[in-house]
C-alpha positions as CSV (number, residue, x, y, z in Angstrom):
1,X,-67.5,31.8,50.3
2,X,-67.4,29.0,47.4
3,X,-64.1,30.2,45.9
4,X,-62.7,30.5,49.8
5,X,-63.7,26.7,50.4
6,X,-62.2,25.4,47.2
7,X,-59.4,27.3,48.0
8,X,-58.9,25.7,51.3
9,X,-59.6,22.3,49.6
10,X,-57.0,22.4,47.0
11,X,-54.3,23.6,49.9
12,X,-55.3,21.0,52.2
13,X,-54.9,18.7,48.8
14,X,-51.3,19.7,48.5
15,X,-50.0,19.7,51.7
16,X,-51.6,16.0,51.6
17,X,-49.7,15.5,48.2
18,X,-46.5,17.0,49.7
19,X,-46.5,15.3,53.0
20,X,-46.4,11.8,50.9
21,X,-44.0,12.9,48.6
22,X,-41.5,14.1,51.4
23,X,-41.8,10.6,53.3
24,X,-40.8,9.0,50.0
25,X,-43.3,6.9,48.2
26,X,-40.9,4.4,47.8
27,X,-40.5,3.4,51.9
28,X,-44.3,4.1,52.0
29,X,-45.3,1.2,49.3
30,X,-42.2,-1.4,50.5
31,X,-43.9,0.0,54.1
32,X,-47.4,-1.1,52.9
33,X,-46.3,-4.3,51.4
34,X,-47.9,-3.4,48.0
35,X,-47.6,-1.1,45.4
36,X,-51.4,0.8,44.6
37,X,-51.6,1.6,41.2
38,X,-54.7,3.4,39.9
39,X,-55.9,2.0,36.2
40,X,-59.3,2.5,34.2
41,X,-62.6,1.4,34.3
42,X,-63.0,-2.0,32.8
43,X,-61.4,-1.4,29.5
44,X,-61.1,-4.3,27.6
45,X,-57.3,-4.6,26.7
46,X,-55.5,-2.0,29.2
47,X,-57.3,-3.0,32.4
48,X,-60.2,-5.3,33.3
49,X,-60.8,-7.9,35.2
50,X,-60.7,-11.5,34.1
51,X,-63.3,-14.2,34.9
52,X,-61.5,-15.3,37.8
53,X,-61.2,-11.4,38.6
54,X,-57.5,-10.8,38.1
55,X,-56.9,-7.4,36.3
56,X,-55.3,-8.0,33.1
57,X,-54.1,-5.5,30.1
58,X,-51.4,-3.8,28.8
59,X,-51.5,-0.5,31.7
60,X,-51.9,-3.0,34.2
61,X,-48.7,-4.8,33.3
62,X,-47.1,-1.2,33.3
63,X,-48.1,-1.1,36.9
64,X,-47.2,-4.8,37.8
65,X,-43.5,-4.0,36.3
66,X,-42.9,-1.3,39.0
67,X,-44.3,-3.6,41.7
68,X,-41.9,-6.4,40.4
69,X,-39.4,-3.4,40.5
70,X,-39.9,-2.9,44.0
71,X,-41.1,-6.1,45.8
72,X,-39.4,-9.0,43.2
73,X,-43.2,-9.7,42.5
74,X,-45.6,-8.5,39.9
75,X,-48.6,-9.5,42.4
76,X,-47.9,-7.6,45.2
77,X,-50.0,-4.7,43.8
78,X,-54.0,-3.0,44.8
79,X,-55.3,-1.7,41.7
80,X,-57.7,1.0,41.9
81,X,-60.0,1.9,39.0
82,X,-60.0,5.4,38.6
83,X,-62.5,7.7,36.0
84,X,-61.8,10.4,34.2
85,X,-63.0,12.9,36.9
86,X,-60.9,11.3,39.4
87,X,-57.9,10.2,38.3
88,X,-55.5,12.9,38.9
89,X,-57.1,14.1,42.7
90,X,-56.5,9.9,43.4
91,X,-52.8,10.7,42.7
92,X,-52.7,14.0,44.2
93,X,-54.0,13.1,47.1
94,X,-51.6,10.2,47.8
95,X,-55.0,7.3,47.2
96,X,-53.1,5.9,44.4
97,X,-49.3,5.6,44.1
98,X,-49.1,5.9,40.3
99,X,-51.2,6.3,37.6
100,X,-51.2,4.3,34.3
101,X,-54.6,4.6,32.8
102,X,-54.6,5.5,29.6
103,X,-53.5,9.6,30.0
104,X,-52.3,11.9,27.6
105,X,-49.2,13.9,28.8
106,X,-50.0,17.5,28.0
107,X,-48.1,20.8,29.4
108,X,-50.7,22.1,31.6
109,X,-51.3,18.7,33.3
110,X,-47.6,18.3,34.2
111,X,-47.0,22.0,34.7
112,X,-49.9,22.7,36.8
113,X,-51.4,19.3,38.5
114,X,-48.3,18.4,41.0
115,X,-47.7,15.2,38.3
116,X,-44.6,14.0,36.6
117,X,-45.2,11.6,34.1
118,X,-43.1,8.9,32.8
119,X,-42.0,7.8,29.0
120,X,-44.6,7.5,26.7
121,X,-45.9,3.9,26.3
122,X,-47.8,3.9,24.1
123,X,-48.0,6.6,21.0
124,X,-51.6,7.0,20.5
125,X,-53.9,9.7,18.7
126,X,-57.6,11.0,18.4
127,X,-59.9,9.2,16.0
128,X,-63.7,8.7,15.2
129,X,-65.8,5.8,15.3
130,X,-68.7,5.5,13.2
131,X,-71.7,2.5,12.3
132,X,-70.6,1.2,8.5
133,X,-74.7,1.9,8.3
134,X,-73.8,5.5,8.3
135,X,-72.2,5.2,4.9
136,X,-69.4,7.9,5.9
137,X,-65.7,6.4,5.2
138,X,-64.1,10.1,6.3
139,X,-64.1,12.1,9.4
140,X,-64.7,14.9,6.9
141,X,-68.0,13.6,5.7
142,X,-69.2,14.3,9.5
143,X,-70.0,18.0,9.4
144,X,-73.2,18.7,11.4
145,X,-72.5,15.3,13.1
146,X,-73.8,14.5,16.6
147,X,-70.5,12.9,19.0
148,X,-70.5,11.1,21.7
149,X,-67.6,11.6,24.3
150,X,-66.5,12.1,27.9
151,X,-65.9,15.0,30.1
152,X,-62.5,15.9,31.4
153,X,-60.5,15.0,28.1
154,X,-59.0,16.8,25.4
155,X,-61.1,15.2,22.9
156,X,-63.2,18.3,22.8
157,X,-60.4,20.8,22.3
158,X,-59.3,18.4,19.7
159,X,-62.3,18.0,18.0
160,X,-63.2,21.6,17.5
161,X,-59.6,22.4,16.1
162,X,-60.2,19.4,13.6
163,X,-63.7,20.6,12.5
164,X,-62.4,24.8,12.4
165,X,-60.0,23.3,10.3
166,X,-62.5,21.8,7.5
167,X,-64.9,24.2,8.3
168,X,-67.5,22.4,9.8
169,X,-69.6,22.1,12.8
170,X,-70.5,19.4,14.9
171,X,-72.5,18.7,18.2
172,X,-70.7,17.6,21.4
173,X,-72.5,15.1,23.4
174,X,-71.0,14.2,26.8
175,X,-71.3,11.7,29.0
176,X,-70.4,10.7,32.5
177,X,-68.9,7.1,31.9
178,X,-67.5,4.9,29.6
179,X,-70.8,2.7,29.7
180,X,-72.8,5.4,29.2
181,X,-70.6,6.4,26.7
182,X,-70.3,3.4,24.7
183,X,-73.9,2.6,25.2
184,X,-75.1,5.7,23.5
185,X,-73.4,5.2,20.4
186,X,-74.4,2.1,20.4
187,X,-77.8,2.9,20.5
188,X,-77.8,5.5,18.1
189,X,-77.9,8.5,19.5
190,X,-74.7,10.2,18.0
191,X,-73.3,9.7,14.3
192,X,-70.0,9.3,16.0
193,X,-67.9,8.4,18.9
194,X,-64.5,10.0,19.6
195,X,-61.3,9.4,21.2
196,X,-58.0,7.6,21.1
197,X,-57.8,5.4,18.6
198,X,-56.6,2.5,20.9
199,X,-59.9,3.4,23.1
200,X,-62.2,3.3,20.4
201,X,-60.6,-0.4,19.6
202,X,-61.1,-1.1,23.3
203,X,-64.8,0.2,22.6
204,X,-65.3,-1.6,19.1
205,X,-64.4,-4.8,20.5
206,X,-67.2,-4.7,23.4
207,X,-70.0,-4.1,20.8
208,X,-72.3,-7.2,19.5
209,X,-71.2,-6.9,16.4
210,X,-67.6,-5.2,16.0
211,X,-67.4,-5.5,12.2
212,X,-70.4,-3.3,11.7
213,X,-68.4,-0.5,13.3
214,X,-65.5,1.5,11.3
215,X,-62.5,3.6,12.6
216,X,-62.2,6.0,10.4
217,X,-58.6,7.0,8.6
218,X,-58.4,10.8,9.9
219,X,-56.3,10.8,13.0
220,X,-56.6,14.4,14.7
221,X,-54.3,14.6,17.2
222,X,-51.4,13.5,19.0
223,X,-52.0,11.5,21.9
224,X,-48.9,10.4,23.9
225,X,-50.1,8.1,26.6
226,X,-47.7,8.0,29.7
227,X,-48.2,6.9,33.3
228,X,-47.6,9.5,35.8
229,X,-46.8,9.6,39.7
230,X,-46.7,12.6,42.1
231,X,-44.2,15.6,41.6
232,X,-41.3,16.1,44.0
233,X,-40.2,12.9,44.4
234,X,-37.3,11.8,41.9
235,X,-36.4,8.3,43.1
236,X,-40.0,7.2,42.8
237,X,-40.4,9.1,39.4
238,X,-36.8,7.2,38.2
239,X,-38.5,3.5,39.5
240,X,-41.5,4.2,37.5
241,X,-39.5,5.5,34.4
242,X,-36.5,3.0,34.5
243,X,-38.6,0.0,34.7
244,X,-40.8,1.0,31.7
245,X,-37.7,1.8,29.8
246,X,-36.7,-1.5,30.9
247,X,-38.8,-3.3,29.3
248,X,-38.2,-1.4,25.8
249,X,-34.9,-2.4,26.1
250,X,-35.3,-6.1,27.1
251,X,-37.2,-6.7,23.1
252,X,-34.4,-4.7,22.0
253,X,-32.1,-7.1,23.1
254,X,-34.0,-10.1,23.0
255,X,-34.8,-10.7,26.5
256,X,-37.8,-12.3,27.0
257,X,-39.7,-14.1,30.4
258,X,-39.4,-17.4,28.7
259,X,-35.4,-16.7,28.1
260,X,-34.8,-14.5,30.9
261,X,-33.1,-16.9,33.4
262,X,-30.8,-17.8,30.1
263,X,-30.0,-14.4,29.5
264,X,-28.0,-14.5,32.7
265,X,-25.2,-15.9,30.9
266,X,-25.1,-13.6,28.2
267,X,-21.5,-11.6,27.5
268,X,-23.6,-8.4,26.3
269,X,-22.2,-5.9,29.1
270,X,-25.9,-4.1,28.8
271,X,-27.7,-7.1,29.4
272,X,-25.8,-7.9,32.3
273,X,-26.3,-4.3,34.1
274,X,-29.9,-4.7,33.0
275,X,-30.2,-7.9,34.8
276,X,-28.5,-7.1,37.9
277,X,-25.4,-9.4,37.0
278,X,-22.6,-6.9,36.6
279,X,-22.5,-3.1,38.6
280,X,-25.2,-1.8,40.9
281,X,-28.1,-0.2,39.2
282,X,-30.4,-1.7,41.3
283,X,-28.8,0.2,44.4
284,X,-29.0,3.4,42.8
285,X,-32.8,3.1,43.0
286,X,-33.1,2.1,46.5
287,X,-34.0,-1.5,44.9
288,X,-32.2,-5.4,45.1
289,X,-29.8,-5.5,41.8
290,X,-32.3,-8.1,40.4
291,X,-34.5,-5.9,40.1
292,X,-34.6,-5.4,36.1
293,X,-34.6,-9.3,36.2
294,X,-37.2,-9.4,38.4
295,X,-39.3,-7.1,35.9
296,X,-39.1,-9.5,33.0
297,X,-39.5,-13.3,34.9
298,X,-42.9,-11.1,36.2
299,X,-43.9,-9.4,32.8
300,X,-41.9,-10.1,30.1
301,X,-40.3,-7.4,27.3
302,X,-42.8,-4.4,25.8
303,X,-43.6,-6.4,22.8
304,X,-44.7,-9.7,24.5
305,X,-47.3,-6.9,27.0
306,X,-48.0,-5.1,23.6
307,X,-49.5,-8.6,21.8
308,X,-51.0,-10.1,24.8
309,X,-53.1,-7.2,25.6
310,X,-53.5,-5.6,22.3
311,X,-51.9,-6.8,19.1
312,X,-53.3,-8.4,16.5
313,X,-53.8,-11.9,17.9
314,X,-56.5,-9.9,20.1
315,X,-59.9,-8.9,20.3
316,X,-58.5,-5.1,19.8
317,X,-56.2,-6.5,16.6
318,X,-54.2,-3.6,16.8
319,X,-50.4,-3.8,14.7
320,X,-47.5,-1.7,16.4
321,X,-47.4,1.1,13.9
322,X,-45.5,4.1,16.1
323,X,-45.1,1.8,19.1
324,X,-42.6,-0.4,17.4
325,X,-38.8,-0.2,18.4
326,X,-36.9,2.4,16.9
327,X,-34.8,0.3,14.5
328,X,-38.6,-1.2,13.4
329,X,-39.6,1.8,11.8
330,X,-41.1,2.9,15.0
331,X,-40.7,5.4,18.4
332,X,-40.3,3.2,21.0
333,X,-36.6,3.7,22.9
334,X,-35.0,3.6,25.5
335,X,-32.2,5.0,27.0
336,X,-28.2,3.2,27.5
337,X,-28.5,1.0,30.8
338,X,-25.1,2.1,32.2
């Protein structure tokens, strides 16, 4: 009876999913007059709320690019925080009308959760977080080792790879939230912590004292983190992409939201289909021809998002490392505008 009712749930679920996806997301967000982007739980450089309670952080600029895609304003966006339990049913179910929060793109969550994600934004990978007090300066030194982490990841696959690996064993201790999480390890009650290594920044830089707390060297997995919207609708899933790879492309050539408005005049024949002054990308989209000028006055380029929310001027301190441009040593690129 169980197995009949879930059944019937995850086909209602889909016909939900499908109904949206048929009526176009893009008409249903200009419809709504704002674009509904589902982000994390307060964490501290990809999306949490400022004192005067506007969302701030590197995913939600991700999210406020598509809605300056779209509506020619970065501000006409709902953000929804979304856990790790609920993240992907908020998409399916047509809550949420993308997702940027943080998520690993994986094979079975494409192939088999109705998602299409986008590029990768940001190329992350699995760590572990330890108390200097510990004395351990290696993952490897954590063999019988208590760890804290959340359900609904692939931090525990990852982990028990890492530790068959070395031979080891170690004892998974889960948790429902992020605060309950965080304040575990905090208080002791596992040796360790595990998950992306940007996360356990995020997490390091909440604690009373950050520099008693160490990242260790070891990282375990690859971790590409992507934002994602619903399958079967290829306009939407191009706006999304095209606006991220926008920005990539904008340091590339130098366009930044200070310079933007002077970048108008340039002679480079890419900047000037990037910025709506030459051909009709913007039309191909369903969007106004400014729109990849619209992106940048609202955002600015990838690298200026990058240090805002998370380089090293910031509480997370973290350098670009993988995420810098390709001809920087690093993998971030983006396809020819044209």
């Amino acid at each position: 009876m169980k197995q009949g009712f879930l059944a019937i749930c995850a086909a209602a679920t889909a016909l939900l999913a499908a109904s949206v996806a048929q009526a176009g997301t893009l008409d249903t967000v200009k419809a709504r007059g704002k674009l509904v982007c589902g982000v994390s739980l307060a964490t501290p450089g990809f999306a949490a709320p400022d004192d005067k309670g506007r969302m701030q952080g590197f995913d939600a600029d991700i999210c406020r690019s598509v809605a300056a895609a779209v509506f020619g304003d970065g501000d006409k966006i709902e953000f929804v925080p979304t856990n790790i339990n609920t993240r992907f049913q908020a998409l399916q179910s047509g809550e949420i009308d993308m997702l940027s929060r943080q998520t690993t793109q994986t094979f079975s969550r494409e192939a088999s959760l109705g998602l299409d994600f986008g590029p990768t934004v940001f190329y992350d990978g699995q760590g572990l977080m330890v108390a200097k007090s510990l004395g351990v300066s290696s993952a490897k030194e954590l063999t019988d080792a208590a760890i804290c982490t959340l359900p609904g990841t692939t931090t525990a696959q990852n982990l028990s790879d890492f530790f068959r690996t070395i031979g080891g064993k170690f004892e998974l201790v889960v948790f429902e939230s992020p605060d309950e999480n965080r304040a575990a390890f905090f208080a002791g009650r596992c040796e360790a912590i595990s998950s992306d290594r940007s996360d356990l920044a995020s997490i390091r830089a909440v604690a009373n004292n950050p520099d008693d707390y160490l990242v260790l060297p070891e990282t375990i997995s690859k971790e590409p983190l992507a934002p994602a919207v619903r399958q079967n609708d290829s306009n939407w899933r191009d706006i999304m992409s095209w606006s991220v790879w926008l920005l990539m492309a904008a340091e590339e050539k130098g366009i930044t939201q200070a310079n933007v408005d002077e970048m108008l005049k340039s002679q480079d024949p890419d900047i000037q289909r990037m910025l709506g002054v030459t051909d009709e990308l913007g039309a191909m989209l369903g969007l106004d021809n400014k729109w990849g000028y619209n992106v940048i006055k609202a955002v600015g380029n990838y690298g200026e998002i990058f240090e805002r929310s998370l380089g090293e001027k910031t509480r997370l301190g973290l350098t670009r490392g993988p995420n810098a441009q390709w001809n920087a040593g690093g993998l971030v690129y983006a396809p020819p505008f044209r």
